[in-house]
Biotite code that builds the C-alpha atoms (Angstrom):
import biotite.structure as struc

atoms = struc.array([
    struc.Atom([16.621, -24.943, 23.500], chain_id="A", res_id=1, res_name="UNK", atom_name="CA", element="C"),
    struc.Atom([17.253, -22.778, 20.636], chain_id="A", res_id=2, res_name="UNK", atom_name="CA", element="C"),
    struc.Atom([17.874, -19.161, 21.240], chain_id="A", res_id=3, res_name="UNK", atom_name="CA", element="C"),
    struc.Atom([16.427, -16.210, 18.655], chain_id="A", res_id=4, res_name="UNK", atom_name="CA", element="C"),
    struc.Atom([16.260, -12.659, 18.339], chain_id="A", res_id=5, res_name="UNK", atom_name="CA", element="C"),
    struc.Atom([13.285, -10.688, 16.422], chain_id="A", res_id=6, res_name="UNK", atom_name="CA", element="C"),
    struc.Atom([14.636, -10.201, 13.232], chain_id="A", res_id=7, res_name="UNK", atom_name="CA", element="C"),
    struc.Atom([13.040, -6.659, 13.077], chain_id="A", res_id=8, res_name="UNK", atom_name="CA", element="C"),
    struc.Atom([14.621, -3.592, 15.506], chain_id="A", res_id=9, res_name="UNK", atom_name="CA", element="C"),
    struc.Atom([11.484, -1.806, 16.195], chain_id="A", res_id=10, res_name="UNK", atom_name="CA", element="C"),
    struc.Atom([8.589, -4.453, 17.370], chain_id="A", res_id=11, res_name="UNK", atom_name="CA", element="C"),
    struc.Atom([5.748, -4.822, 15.405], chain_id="A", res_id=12, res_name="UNK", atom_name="CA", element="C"),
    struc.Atom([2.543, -7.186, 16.572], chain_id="A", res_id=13, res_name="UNK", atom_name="CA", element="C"),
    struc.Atom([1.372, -7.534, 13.180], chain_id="A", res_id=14, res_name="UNK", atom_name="CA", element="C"),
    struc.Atom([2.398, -11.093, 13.162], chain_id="A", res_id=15, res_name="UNK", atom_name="CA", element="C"),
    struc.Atom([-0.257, -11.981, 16.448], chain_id="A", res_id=16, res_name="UNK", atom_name="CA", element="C"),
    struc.Atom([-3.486, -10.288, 14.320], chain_id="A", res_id=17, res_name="UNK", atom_name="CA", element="C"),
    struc.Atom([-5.575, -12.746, 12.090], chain_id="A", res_id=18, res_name="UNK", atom_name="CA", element="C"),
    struc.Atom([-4.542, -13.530, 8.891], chain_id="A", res_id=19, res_name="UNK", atom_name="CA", element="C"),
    struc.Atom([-0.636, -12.727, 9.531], chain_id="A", res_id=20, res_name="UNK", atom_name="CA", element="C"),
    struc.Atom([-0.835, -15.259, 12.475], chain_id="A", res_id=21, res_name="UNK", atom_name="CA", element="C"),
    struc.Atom([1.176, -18.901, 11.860], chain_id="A", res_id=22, res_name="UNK", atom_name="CA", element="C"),
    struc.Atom([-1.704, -21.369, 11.795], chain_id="A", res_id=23, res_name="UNK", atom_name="CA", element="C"),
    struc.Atom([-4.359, -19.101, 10.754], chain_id="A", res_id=24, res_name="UNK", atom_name="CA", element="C"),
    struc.Atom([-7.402, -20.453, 8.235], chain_id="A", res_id=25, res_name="UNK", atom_name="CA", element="C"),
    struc.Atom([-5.950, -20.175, 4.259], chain_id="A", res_id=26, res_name="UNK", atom_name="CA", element="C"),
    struc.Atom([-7.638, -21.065, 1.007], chain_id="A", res_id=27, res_name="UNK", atom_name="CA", element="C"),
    struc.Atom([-11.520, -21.415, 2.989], chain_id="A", res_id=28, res_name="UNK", atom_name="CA", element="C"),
    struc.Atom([-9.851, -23.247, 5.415], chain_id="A", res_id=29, res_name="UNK", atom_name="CA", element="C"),
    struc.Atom([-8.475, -26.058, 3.443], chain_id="A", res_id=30, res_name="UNK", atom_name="CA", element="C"),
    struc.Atom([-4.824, -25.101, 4.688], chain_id="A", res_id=31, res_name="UNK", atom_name="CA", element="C"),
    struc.Atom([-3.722, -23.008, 7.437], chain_id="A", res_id=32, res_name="UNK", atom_name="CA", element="C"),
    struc.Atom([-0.661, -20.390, 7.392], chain_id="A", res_id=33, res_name="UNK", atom_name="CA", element="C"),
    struc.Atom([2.467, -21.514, 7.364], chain_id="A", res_id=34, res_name="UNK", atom_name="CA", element="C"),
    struc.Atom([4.301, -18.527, 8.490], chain_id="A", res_id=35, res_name="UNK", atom_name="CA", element="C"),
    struc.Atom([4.383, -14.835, 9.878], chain_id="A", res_id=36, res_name="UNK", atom_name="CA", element="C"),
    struc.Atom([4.072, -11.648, 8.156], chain_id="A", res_id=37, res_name="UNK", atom_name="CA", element="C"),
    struc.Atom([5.802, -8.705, 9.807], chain_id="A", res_id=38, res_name="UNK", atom_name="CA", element="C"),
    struc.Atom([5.011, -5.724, 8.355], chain_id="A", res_id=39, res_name="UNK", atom_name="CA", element="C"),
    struc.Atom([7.401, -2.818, 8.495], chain_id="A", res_id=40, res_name="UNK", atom_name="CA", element="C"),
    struc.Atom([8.468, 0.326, 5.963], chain_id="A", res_id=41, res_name="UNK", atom_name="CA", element="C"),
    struc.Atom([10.163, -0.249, 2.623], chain_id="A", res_id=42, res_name="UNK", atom_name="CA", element="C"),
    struc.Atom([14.031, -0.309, 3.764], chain_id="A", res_id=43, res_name="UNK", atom_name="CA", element="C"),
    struc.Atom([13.432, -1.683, 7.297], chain_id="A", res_id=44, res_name="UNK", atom_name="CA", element="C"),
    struc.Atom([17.183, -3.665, 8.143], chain_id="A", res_id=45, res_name="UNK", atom_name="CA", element="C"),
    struc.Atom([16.098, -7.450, 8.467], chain_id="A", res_id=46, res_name="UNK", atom_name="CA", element="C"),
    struc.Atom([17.978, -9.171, 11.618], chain_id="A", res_id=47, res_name="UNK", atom_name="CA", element="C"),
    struc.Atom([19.042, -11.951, 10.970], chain_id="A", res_id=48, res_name="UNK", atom_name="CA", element="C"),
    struc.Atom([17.413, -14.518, 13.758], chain_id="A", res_id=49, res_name="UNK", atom_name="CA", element="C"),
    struc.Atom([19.821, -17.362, 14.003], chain_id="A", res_id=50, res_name="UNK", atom_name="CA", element="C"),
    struc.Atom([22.881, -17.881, 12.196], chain_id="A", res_id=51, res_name="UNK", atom_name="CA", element="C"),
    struc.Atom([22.759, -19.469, 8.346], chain_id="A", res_id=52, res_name="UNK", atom_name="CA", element="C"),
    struc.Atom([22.198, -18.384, 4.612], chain_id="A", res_id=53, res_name="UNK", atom_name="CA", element="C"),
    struc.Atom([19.593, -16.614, 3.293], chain_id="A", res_id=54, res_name="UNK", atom_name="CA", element="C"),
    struc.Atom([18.812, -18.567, -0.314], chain_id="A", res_id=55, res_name="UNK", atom_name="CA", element="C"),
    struc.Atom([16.854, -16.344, -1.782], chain_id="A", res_id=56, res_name="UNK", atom_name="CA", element="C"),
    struc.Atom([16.003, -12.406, -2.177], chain_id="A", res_id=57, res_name="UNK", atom_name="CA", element="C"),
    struc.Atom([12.912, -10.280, -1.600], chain_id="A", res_id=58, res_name="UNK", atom_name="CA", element="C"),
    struc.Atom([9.971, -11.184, -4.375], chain_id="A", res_id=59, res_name="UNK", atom_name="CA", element="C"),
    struc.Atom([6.843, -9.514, -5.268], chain_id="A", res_id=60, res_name="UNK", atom_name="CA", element="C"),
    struc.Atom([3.920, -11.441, -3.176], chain_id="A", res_id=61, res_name="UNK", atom_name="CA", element="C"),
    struc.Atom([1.077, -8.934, -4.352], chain_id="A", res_id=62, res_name="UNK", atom_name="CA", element="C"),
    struc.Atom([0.353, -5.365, -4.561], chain_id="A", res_id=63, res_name="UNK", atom_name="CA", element="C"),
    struc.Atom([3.327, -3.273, -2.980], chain_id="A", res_id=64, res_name="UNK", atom_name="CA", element="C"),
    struc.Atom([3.927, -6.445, -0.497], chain_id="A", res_id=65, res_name="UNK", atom_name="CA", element="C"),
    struc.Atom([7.059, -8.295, -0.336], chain_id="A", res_id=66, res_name="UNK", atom_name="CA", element="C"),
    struc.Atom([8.482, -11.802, 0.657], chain_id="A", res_id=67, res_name="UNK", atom_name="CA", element="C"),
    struc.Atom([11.575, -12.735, 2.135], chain_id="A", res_id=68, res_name="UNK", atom_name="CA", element="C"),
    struc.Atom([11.402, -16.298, 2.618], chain_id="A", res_id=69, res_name="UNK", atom_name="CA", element="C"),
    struc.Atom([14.192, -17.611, 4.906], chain_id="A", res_id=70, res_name="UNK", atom_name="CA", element="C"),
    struc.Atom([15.470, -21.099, 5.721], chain_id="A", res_id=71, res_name="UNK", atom_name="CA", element="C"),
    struc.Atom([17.775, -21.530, 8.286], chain_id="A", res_id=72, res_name="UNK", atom_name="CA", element="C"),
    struc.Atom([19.392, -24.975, 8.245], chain_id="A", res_id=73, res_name="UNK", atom_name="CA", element="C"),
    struc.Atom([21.388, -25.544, 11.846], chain_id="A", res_id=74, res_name="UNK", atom_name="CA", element="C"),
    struc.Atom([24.451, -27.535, 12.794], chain_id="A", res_id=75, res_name="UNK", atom_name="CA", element="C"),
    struc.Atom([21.964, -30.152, 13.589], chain_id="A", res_id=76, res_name="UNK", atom_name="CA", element="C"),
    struc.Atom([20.940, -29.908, 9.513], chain_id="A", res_id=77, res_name="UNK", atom_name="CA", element="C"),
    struc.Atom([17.507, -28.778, 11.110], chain_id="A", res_id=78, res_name="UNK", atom_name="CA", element="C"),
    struc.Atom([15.268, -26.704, 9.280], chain_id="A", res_id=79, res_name="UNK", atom_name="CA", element="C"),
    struc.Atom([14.130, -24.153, 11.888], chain_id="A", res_id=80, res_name="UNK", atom_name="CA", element="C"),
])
């Protein structure tokens, strides 16, 4: 079993209300959510969760909302 920390200091639930939940309705239900938004202020230090490379930066999603999109590959070459 795989072991992580929250990647945020400060705990936020945002991530267990609908739509920021993983698996919530997207798109009129045609797809569901692949992921989970924490929200936190502009300059919030990101934890890292597990060990491995970040392969992208922060991007405009919409509004004043950003994504960091992060793929960790493990010793296993899993994609967690």
């Amino acid at each position: 079993m795989s072991y992580f920390i929250f990647p945020l200091r400060q705990r936020t639930t945002s991530y267990k209300n609908p739509p920021a939940r993983f698996g919530d309705p997207r798109s009129g239900s045609t797809r569901t959510h692949a992921g989970c938004d924490l929200y936190a202020p502009e300059g919030t230090e990101i934890l890292a969760m597990a060990d491995g490379t970040v392969i992208g930066s922060p991007r405009l999603f919409y509004e004043n909302v950003y994504e960091l999109r992060v793929i960790v590959i493990s010793d296993k070459s899993e994609t967690l």
